[in-house]
C-alpha positions as CSV (number, residue, x, y, z in Angstrom):
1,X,-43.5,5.5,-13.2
2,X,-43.2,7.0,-9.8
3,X,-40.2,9.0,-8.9
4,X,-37.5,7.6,-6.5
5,X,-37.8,8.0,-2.8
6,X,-34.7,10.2,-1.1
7,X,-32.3,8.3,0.5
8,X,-32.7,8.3,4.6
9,X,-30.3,10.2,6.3
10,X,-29.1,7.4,8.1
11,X,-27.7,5.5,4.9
12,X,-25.8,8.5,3.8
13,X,-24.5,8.9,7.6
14,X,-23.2,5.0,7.2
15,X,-21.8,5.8,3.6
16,X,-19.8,8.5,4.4
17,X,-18.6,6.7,7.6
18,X,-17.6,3.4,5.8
19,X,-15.6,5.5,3.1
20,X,-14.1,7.5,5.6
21,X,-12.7,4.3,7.1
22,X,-11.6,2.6,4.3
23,X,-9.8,5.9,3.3
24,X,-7.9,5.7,6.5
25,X,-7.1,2.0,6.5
26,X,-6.1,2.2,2.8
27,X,-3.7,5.7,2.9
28,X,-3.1,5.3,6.6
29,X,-1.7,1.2,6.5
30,X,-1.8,0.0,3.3
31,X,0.2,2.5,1.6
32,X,3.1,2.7,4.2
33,X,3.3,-1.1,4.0
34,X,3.5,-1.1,0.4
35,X,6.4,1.6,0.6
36,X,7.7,-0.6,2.8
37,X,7.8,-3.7,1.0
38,X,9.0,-1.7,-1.8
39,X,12.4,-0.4,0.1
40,X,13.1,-4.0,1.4
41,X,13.1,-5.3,-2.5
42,X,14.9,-2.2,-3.8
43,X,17.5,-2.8,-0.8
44,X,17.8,-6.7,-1.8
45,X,18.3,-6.0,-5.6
46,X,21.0,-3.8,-4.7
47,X,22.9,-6.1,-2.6
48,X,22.6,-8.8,-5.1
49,X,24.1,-6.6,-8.1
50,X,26.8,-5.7,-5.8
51,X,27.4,-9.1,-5.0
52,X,27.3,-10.4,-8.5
53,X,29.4,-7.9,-9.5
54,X,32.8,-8.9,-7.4
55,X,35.1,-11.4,-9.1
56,X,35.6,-15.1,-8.1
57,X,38.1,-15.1,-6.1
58,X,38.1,-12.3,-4.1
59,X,37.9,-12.1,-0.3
60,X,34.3,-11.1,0.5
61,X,34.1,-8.7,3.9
């Protein structure tokens, strides 16, 4: 069995370059959108137990 060739320089140049971009779109978009989506749903829930929580009846403002 022959050993393995190394790996061209070039490949580990894309690698490195692909990871480092999916990094960045992953922490630098993703994550901020997910937070986002997050507040808006924790902001909704809220708003809904406060407004299941008032008494028929009652003047809403």
């Amino acid at each position: 069995m022959k050993p393995k060739p190394p790996v061209p320089k070039w490949r580990w140049g894309v690698w490195y370059t692909t990871l480092a971009a999916a990094l960045v779109l992953f922490y630098g978009l993703f994550t901020p959108f997910w937070f986002g989506l997050r507040v808006l749903a924790w902001i909704a829930e809220f708003r809904s137990r406060r407004r299941a929580g008032r008494r028929p009846g009652t003047a809403s403002s």
